[in-house]
C-alpha positions in Angstrom: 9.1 -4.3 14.9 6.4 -4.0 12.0 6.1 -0.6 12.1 9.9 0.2 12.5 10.3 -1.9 9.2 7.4 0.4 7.8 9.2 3.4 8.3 12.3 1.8 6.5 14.8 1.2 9.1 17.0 -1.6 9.0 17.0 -4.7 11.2 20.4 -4.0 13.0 19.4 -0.4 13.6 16.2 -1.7 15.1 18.0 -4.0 17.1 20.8 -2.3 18.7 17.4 0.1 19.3 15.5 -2.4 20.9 18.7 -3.9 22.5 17.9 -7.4 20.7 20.0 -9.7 19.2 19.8 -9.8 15.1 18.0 -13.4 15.5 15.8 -12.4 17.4 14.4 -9.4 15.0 14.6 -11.7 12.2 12.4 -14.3 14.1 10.3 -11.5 14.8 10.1 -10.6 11.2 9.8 -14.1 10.1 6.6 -14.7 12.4 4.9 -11.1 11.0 5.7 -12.5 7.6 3.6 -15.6 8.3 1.0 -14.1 10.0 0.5 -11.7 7.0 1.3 -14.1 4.2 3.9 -11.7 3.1 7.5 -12.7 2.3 9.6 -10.0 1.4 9.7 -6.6 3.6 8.6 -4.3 0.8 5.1 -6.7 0.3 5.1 -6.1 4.3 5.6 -2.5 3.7 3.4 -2.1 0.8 0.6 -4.0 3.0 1.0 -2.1 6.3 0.3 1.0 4.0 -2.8 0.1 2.3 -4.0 -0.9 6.1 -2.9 2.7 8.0 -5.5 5.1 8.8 
């Protein structure tokens, strides 16, 4: 889910994707925000980034 947000896609698009309901990627997201002490997707984005090979 990380990495699909990294490349900009949106959360339905990665849902209907992954064939998971909408509150289900957001929990997702929620528990990657916490884990990175992010809070927003672009400080996620801007994070994963700096952190890529």
């Amino acid at each position: 889910v990380a990495l699909r947000v990294m490349r900009g896609d949106g959360l339905k698009p990665i849902s209907e994707d992954m064939a998971l309901s909408m509150a289900t990627i957001k929990t997702h997201v929620q528990h990657i925000f916490d884990k990175t002490g992010t809070h927003r997707q672009a400080e996620l984005v801007r994070l994963l980034l700096a952190v890529q090979p």
